[in-house]
C-alpha positions, -999 to +999 in steps of 0.1 A: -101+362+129-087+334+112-054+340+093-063+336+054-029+335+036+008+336+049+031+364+029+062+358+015+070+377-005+063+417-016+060+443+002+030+446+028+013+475+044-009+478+072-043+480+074-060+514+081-077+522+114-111+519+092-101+484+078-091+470+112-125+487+128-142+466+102-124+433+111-132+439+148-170+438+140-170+408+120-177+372+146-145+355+155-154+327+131-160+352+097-130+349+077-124+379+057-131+362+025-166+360+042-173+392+049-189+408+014-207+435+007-234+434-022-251+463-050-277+452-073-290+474-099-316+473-124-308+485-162-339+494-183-331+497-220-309+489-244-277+479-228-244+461-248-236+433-226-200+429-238-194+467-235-209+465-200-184+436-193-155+459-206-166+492-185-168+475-154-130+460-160-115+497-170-138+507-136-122+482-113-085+485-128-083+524-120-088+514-081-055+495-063-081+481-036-100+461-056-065+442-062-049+441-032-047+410-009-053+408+023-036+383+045-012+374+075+028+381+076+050+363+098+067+392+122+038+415+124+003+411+145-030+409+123-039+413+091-016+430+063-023+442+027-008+437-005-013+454-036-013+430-069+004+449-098-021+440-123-058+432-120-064+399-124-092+383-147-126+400-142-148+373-120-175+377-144-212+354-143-237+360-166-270+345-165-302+344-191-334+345-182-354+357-210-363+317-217-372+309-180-402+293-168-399+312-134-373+338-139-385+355-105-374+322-087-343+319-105-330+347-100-333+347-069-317+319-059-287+328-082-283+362-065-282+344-030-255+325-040-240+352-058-241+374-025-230+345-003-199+335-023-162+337-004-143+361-023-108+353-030-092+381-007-062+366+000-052+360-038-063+401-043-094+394-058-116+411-037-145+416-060-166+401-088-197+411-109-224+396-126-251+403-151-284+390-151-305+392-186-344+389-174-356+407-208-351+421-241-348+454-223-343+448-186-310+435-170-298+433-134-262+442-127-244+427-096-215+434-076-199+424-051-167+436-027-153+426+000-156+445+031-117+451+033-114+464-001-149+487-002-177+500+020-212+511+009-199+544-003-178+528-027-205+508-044-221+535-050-195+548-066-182+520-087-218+515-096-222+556-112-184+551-129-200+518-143-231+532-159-211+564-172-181+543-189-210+524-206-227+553-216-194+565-233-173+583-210-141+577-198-136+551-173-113+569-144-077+572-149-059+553-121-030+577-119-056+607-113-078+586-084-066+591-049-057+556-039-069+538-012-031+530-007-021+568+000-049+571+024-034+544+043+000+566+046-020+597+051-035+582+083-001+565+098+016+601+093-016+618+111-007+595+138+024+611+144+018+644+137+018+675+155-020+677+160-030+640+170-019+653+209-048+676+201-074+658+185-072+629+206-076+652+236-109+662+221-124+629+219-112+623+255-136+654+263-159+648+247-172+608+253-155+614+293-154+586+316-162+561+291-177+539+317-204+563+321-216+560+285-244+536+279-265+530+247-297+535+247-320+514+265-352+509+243-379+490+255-387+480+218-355+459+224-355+424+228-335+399+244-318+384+211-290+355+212-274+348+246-238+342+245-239+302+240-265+306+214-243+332+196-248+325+157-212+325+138-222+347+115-237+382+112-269+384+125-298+381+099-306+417+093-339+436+079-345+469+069-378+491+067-385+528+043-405+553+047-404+580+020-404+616+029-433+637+006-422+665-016-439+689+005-422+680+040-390+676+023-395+713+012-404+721+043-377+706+061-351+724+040-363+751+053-358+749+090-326+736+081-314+766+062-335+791+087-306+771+115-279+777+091-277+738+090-275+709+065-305+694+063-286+662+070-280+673+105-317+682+111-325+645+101-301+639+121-314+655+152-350+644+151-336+607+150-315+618+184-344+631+194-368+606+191-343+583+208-340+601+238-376+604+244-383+566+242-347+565+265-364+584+288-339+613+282-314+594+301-281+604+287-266+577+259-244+575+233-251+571+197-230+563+165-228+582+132-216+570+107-191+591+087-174+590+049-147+609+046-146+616+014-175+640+016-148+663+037-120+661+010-125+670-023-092+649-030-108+616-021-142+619-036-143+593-065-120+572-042-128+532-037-117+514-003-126+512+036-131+554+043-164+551+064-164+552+103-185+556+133-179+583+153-193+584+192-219+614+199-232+621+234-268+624+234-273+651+264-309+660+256-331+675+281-373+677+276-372+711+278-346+718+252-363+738+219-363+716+188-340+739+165-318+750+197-306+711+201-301+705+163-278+739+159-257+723+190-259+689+175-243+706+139-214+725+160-205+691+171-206+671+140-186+700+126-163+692+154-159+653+153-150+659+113-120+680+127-111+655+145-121+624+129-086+609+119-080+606+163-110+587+174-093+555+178-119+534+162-103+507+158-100+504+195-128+527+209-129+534+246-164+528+244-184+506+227-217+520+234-220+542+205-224+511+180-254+501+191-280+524+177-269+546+148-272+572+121-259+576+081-265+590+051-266+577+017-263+600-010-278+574-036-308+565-030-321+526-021-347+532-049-339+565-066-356+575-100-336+562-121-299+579-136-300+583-171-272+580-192-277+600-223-286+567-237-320+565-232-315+535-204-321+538-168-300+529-140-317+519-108-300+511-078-322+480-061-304+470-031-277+484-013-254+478+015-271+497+045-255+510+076-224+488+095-234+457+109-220+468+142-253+485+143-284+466+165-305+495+149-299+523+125-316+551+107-302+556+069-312+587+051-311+580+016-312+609-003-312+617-038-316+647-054-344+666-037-360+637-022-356+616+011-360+583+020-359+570+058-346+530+058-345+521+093-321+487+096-323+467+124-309+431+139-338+406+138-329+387+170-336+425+187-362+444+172-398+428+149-405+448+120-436+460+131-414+475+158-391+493+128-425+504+113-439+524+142-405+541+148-408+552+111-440+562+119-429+586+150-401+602+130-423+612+104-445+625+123-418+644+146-402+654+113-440+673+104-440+687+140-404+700+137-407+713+104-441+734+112-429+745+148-390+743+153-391+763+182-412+737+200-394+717+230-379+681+220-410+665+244-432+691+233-431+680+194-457+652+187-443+613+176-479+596+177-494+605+146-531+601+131-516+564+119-503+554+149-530+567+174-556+548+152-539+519+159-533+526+200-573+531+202-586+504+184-561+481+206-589+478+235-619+455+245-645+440+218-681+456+228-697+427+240-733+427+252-732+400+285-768+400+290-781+411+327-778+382+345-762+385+379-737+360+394-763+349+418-786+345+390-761+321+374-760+299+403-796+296+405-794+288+366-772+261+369-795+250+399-821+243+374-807+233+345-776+208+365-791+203+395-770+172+404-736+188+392-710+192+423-705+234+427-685+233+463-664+208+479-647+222+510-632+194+533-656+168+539-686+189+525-699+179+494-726+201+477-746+198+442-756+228+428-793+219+441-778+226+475-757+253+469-786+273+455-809+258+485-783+269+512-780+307+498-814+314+501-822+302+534-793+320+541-805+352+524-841+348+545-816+343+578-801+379+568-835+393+556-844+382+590-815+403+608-827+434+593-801+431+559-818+450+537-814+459+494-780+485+497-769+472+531-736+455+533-725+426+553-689+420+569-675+387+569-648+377+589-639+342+581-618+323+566-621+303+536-651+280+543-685+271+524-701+295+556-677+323+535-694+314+500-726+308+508-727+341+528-714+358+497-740+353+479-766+347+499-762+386+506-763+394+467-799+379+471-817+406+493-795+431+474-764+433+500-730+443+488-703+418+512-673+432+527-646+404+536-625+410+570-592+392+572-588+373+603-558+379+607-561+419+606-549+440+631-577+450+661-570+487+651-575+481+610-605+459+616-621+485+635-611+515+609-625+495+583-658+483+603-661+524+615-658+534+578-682+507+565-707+505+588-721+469+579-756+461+587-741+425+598-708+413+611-704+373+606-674+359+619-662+325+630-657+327+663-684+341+690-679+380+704-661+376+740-683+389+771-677+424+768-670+429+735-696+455+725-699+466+689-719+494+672-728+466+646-747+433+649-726+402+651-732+364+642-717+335+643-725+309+611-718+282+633-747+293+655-778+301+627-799+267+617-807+271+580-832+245+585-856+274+596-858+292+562-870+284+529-852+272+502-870+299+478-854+329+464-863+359+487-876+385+467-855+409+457-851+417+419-816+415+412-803+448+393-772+452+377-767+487+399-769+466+429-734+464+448-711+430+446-685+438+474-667+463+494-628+455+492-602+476+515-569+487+498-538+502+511-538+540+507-512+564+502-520+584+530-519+553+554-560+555+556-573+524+545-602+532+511-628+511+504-632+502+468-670+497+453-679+473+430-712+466+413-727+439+401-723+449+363-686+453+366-680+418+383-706+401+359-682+418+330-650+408+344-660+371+344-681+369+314-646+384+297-621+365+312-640+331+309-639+343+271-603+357+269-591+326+289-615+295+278-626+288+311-661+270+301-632+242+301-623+245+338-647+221+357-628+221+392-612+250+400-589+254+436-593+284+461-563+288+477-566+326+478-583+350+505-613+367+492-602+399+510-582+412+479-599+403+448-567+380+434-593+347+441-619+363+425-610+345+394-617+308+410-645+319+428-667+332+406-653+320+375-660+286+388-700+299+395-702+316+364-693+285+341-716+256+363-678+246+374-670+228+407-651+252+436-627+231+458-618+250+485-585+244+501-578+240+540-545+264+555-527+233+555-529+228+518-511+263+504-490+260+534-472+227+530-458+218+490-464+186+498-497+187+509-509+209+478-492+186+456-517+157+474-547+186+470-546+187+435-541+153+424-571+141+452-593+167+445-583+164+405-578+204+406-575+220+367-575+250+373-557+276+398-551+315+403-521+321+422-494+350+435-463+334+413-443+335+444-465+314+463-469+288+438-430+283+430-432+277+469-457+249+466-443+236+442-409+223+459-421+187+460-410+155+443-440+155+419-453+187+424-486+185+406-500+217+381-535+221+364-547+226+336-552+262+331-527+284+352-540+322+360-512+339+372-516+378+389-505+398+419-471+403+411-440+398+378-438+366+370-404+357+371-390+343+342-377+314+358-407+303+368-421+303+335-392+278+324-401+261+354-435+258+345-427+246+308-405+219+320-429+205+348-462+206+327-459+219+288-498+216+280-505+235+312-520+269+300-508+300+316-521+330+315-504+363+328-533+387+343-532+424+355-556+449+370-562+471+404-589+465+424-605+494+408-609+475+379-626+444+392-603+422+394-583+422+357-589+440+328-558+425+308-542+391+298-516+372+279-517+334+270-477+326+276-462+310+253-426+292+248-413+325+230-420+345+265-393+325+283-367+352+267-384+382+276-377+398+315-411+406+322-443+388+307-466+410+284-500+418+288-517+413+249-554+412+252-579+438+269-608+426+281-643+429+268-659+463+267-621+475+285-597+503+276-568+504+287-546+539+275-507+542+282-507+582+290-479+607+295-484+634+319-505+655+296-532+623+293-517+621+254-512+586+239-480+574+247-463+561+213-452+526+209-419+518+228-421+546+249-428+547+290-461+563+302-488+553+333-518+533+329-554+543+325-584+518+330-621+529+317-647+507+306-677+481+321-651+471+350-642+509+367-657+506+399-678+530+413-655+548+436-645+550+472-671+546+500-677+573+518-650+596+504-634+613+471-597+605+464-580+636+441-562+621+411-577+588+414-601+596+381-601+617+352-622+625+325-611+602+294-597+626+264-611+604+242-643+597+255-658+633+269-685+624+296-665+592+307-642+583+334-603+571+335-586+551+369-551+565+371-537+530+384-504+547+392-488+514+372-460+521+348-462+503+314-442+501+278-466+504+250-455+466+231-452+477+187-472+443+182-503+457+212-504+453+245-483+465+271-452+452+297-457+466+332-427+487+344-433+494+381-451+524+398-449+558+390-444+560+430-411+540+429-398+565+408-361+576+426-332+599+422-297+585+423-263+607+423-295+633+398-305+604+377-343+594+375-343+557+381-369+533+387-362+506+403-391+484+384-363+484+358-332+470+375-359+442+390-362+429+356-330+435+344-322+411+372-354+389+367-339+379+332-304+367+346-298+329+348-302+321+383-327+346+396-362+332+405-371+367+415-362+394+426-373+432+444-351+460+440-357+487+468-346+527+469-337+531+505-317+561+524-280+557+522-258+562+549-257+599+557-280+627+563-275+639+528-263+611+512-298+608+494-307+572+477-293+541+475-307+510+453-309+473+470-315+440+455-329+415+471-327+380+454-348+347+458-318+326+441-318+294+421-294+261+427-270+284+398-266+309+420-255+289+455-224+300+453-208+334+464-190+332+432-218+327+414-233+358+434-203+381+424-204+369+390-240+380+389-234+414+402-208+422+375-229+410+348-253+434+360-227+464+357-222+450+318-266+458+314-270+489+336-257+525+340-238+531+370-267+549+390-288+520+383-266+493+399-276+482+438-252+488+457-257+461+480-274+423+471-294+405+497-299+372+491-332+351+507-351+318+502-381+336+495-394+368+503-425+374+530-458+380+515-489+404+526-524+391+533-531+396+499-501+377+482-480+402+474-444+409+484-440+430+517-421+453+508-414+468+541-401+434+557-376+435+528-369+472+543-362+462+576-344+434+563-316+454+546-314+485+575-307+455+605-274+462+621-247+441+605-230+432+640-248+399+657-240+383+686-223+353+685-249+321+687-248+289+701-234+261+676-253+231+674-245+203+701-259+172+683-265+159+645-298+167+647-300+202+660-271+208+633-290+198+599-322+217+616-302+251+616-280+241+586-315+242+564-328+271+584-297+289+577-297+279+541-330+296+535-323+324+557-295+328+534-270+329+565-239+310+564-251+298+597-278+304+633-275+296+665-296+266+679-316+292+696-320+319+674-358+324+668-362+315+625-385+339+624-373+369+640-346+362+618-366+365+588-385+332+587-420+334+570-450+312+562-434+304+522-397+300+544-419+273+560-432+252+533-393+253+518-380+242+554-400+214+559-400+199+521-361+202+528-364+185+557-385+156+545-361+147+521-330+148+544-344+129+577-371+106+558-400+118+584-431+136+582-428+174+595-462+194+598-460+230+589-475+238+625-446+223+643-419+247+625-446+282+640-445+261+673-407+253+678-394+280+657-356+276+668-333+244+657-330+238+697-369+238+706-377+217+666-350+191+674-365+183+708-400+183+692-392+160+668-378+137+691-408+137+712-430+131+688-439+089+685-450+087+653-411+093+643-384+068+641-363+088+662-331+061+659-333+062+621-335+099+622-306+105+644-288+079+620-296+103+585-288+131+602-250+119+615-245+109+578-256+144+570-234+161+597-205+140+585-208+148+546-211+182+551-197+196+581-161+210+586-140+200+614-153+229+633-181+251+631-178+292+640-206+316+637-208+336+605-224+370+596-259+369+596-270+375+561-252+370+528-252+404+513-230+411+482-212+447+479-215+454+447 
């Protein structure tokens, strides 16, 4: 803090412990002649103004710290005090308003400036007043203090000596008040004492290793300033009430006197309480916020700096009866006032305790009014609330009989409406404990009839989407824009005329082959027109489709097929000689169309018919096969093209596989809307280049992608992005969503969820600028005709803020799983008797403005060293740090038979983290976010991470990854220039220091989105074209180089040239093999 005066002469004194806590919460730039705290009260009546001006001189002169001075002395370290022998001139404003045009306005532009006024500390003038006429009867008295001289207490109390010395009492006699002055000697001799061994050996008990403490960790949270946008001065605060009624107050008394408690301590309790459950119950430490003054009768009536925040260790388990954790929560706020004076709190151990606190007020923020045996009213108006030290704070303000809740918060970290629903669940814990004390913590109910209105009218609009089927779209677009383009796929250009043409002599082909209304047909193929038009020629004799992957193992394909049984199998490549089946098999390639008629086949299309078949991993290992009618997938699109405007999209890209539903979106939201459908060929989502020339040729604008993917693809010089951006599958990282901002700022993205079971996505968000600070994107709007509940274990409403799993019901639930029942997978819905619930196993925070952030899988759900942790946390924890493009955090067995968990992290790093510096640096800022049980203890650092069939992240390479044996073999260095910038970039995004020339890149690790990054790289560095196809081919540096060099399309001399200049700017004088991944110990 900035030095404010230099002493020379009189005598000094230190400040006290409280006074030096306060100077350690104020920004490095706040002088002390900044830091002010403000009382404003409103007088109805008759009131003498000059009498007024006289009381609240006698008031001030009987307190020595409201004269003393604060200010540096050369020989000691800080701050000092001096106490002035006299009070100087009251620092009086009066202002008029009876005449004003707009007193309101007036006012309160005078009262800013009033509040925001330097007081002249170091001249020991510490406070001022001001009086405010708005009336005949009706005044507003001001005062301010500086935070060194007085704390909220002390307003309060200069304010009731005021109004009593106007009234016609005695102003207090300055040699009868206890001085702040002797307080300060009081505390240095407690210092020395006899007991301070003692006392400070109870606070060493009782916080422990302080590195274990952590605050609370509430999901209401946000991000706030980082540390280069810190403001200078105290963050803008807010503050929300909630009054208590007579009759819970009553009732609340009570239980408190049935514990043999203040009911202080009970408030007290249910605000810990509350806490905890939206903490998880995760141990944490809270602050309360204790005056002094209420434990010595000798220092009531005192002004100066006496309130503190003391540390309590939150402990609470779900089990724990209500009145059973507020008795132990009294023996130990009994304790800490014993002990007070030896909390060092000017220097705490721990910090964690000033993040989310507790106080009491004794006068009220809006009390009834104090009379004055005048027949005028006193009213305090505004108040100083709990220390800004605080992010959030609960103040009880009580007067009298009555309570009042004011909940304060930082506004860079919590939104009012996020203050109002935690109101809301304390009230309504408050009525729980108060009629059942008895009750467990988790057992006592926090959503009330308020906020539970609100968490079920937070779903889907009922929308009526007619009973048109997909297929019937596309015939309706046949006849009404005939000559508008509906599928380009390579070369193949088709109208939707011949789209509509194709599917039904392609539906009279199937009819033909015995495919009948409730059959289903397999198709194994890749992305194709054959694929589309098969699709839906099937919906048009009343199939259901069942997509086969390719690429699937021989053993899944026939599970699946077994499971199935399809009445047709199309694939794209004829059965071998031999290759019996217990299903019929065709190849498109084979069938002429040119046979069947272009009409319609017959079948009345019915919303009960079946859509498609989709196989999803099960838990079990078994493969299930997820049924989906027609009515949920004409819901899902006729929503989402509402949600997401996608009537706008008029060429829309399908670089997904239709064998999980993530394309979906293109496909049939391109159909539904008389949009074009481009397909792309492998070589397009394979190559960044190459997708970058896709959608600027094919004038894509609009995608749904797996984020990962995409931030592959788009590692090109002028990567190219569409219009509307539908993003799914997987987090989002938040540096892609910077990325995305900077490369295209009108492109909109949308953030979508849903399982399978839920056709496709039931929930989205339209990202905006604002959702670049938070860790993981939100999910805002339901779709149409949707619910989606947050649930705790007992299928209750799970109150905003807190942790719960997600359950779908609505038009999109699918119909089951063929051929078999799965226990758990659906459950009646508690609000909607007679209807069903899909437990998606997903994790979610219920968001205070609606919605929900995704939090993992109940499934990932660990114990470390006895902790609960899931990892879903840590990944965003770390998907919010500069640097991090994404990132997986994995529980896997630690060394040891019964050495239990262990938490890795693997990272996909940006250019900020390239360094091993960088990398530590990023591990220890981790330690400042997380508990200790939540930290990885090891950091595996990759270009990008492998993906499944379906998009996602395979989890289980990442596995293997981290449990390879350390110890390598030592590799062959490179011989030439050429074969040394091949397996310098394949080391780079193996995240090796460096490979052997005949190391395999991908039994290393290497992967299909490795791929695209290696040969962009290499593009850039040797000035020649590299296919994809040639990296799977020659998949070591040794085997590439040599390619490369047969290959006559490249300018070998001129490549041999760019890569010596590489060799030369980068490499050491010598080259020696390194270990094989860069891992971080943490």
């Amino acid at each position: 803090m900035a030095a404010i005066l230099e002493d020379t002469t009189g005598a000094t004194f230190a400040l006290s412990p409280e006074q030096r806590a306060v100077a350690a919460m104020l920004p490095a730039e706040t002088s002390a002649a900044g830091a002010t705290l403000v009382l404003l009260a409103d007088i109805e009546g008759a009131l003498d103004a000059p009498r007024l001006k006289a009381a609240v001189q006698a008031v001030l002169q009987a307190h020595g710290a409201l004269r003393c001075a604060v200010l540096q002395v050369p020989g000691f370290r800080g701050l000092r005090q001096r106490t002035r022998d006299a009070m100087p001139p009251l620092r009086w404003q009066a202002l008029d308003l009876r005449d004003s045009a707009d007193s309101a306005a007036v006012f309160a532009d005078w009262f800013a400036a009033f509040a925001n006024e330097p007081l002249d500390v170091a001249d020991g003038v510490p406070v001022r007043a001001g009086l405010v006429r708005l009336g005949e009867t009706r005044h507003r008295l001001a005062l301010a203090a500086s935070a060194f001289a007085a704390d909220a207490g002390s307003l309060h109390t200069l304010f009731a000596q005021i109004a009593a010395a106007h009234a016609g009492g005695q102003a207090p006699d300055e040699e009868e008040t206890f001085q702040y002055a002797q307080f300060v000697e009081w505390r240095q001799d407690l210092d020395g004492g006899d007991e301070a061994p003692q006392g400070r050996a109870y606070w060493r008990g009782h916080v422990g290793d302080a590195a274990t403490l952590s605050a609370p960790r509430l999901d209401l949270r946000g991000e706030g300033a980082s540390a280069s946008q810190a403001p200078a001065l105290l963050p803008a605060r807010f503050s929300r009430t909630q009054r208590i009624d007579s009759e819970l107050a009553t009732r609340l008394r009570s239980a408190a006197t049935a514990a043999n408690i203040p009911v202080e301590t009970l408030l007290q309790a249910a605000w810990w309480s509350l806490v905890a459950r939206l903490n998880g119950y995760r141990p944490f430490a809270g602050g309360w916020q204790h005056d002094c003054r209420r434990d010595y009768e000798v220092m009531q009536g005192a002004v100066g700096v006496f309130e503190k925040v003391l540390p309590v260790r939150i402990e609470l388990a779900p089990h724990t009866p209500f009145a059973d954790w507020a008795v132990r929560l009294g023996e130990t706020l009994g304790a800490h006032a014993e002990a007070q004076e030896y909390w060092a709190v000017d220097a705490p151990e721990t910090v964690a305790h000033l993040a989310v606190g507790f106080a009491v007020s004794e006068h009220a923020h809006m009390q009834a009014g104090m009379g004055t045996g005048t027949g005028t009213v006193w009213r305090v108006e505004e108040a100083p609330g709990p220390m800004p030290c605080f992010e959030l704070a609960l103040q009880v303000n009580r007067s009298g009989d009555t309570f009042t809740l004011a909940l304060h918060a930082d506004a860079s970290r919590y939104t009012p409406r996020a203050a109002e629903r935690l109101l809301l669940q304390l009230a309504t814990l408050l009525d729980g404990a108060a009629a059942r004390p008895d009750e467990p913590v988790s057992g006592l109910p926090v959503v009330g009839a308020e906020e539970r209105a609100m968490l079920l009218a937070a779903q889907g609009t009922a929308v009526d989407f007619g009973d048109r089927t997909l297929a019937a779209h596309v015939a309706r677009w046949a006849e009404t824009t005939p000559d508008a383009p509906a599928l380009e796929a390579g070369e193949l250009r088709m109208s939707y005329r011949e789209f509509d043409a194709r599917i039904n002599r392609m539906a009279h082909w199937l009819k033909a082959r015995g495919v009948a209304a409730g059959g289903r047909v397999a198709l194994e193929l890749p992305r194709s027109a054959d694929l589309l038009v098969a699709m839906l020629a099937a919906w048009r004799v009343g199939a259901s489709y069942l997509p086969l992957d390719p690429e699937w193992p021989a053993a899944r394909r026939r599970a699946v097929l077994a499971d199935a049984a399809p009445s047709l199998v199309l694939q794209a490549v004829a059965p071998q000689p031999g290759d019996e089946a217990a299903w019929p098999q065709a190849v498109p390639a084979d069938i002429e169309l040119g046979d069947f008629p272009d009409s319609p086949p017959g079948h009345a299309a019915s919303m009960d018919d079946l859509a498609y078949v989709l196989y999803t991993s099960g838990s079990t290992g078994t493969p299930k096969g997820v049924v989906i009618a027609q009515s949920n997938l004409l819901n899902y699109v006729a929503s989402a093209s509402a949600a997401m405007d996608l009537a706008r999209c008029r060429r829309w890209g399908l670089t997904s596989s239709v064998v999980a539903d993530l394309g979906n979106t293109a496909l049939f939201g391109a159909f539904f809307n008389g949009a074009c459908l481009v397909v792309a060929g492998d070589a397009d989502v394979k190559d960044a280049r190459a997708f970058a020339g896709f959608m600027r040729e094919r004038r894509i604008d609009a995608l749904k992608m797996v984020p990962s993917h995409l931030e592959a693809l788009l590692e090109d010089d002028a990567p190219v992005l569409p219009r509307t951006l539908v993003l799914g599958g997987e987090a989002t990282p938040r540096a892609l969503v910077e990325r995305l901002a900077r490369l295209a700022p009108e492109c909109a993205v949308y953030n979508h969820y849903g399982p399978t079971e839920t056709t496709v996505g039931v929930m989205v968000h339209r990202v905006s600028s604002a959702d670049a600070a938070v860790p993981v994107l939100p999910l805002s709007r339901v779709l149409a005709n949707n619910r989606v509940h947050v649930l705790d274990e007992a299928l209750q409403l799970v109150p905003s803020g807190g942790l719960g799993a997600v359950y779908v019901g609505g038009a999109q639930l699918c119909r089951g799983y063929l051929n078999r029942d799965v226990e758990g997978a659906f459950v009646e819905d508690p609000f909607r008797p007679g209807e069903r619930l899909y437990r998606t196993g997903d994790l979610a925070h219920v968001l205070p403005e609606g919605g929900i952030r995704l939090a993992g899988r109940a499934d990932h759900q660990v114990k470390i060293r006895g902790f609960r942790v899931e990892p879903a946390e840590v990944e965003a924890t770390l998907l919010a740090q500069a640097g991090v493009r994404q990132a997986v955090v994995l529980a896997l067995p630690a060394a040891g038979a019964a050495a239990g968990a262990t938490l890795s992290a693997f990272v996909v790093p940006g250019p900020e983290l390239a360094l091993d510096a960088a990398r530590a640096a990023l591990a220890a800022q981790l330690a400042t976010l997380l508990p200790a049980h939540m930290l990885p203890s090891g950091y595996t650092f990759v270009e990008a991470f492998a993906r499944l069939p379906n998009g996602k992240i395979d989890r289980l390479s990442l596995s293997a990854l981290a449990m390879q044996d350390a110890q390598q073999p030592r590799a062959t260095a490179p011989r030439d220039a050429l074969e040394f910038v091949l397996a310098e970039a394949m080391a780079r995004l193996l995240q090796r220091d460096a490979i052997g020339v005949e190391e395999d890149f991908f039994e290393l690790g290497g992967h299909s989105l490795l791929v695209i990054k290696l040969v962009a790289r290499l593009r850039k560095l040797l000035q020649t074209e590299v296919a994809p196809g040639l990296v799977f081919d020659h998949a070591s540096a040794a085997e590439l180089a040599a390619a490369l060099r047969a290959d006559e399309a490249n300018d070998v001399p001129r490549m041999e040239a760019l890569a010596q200049a590489h060799r030369q700017a980068s490499q050491p004088a010598t080259t020696s093999p390194m270990p094989s991944r860069a891992t971080q110990d943490a």
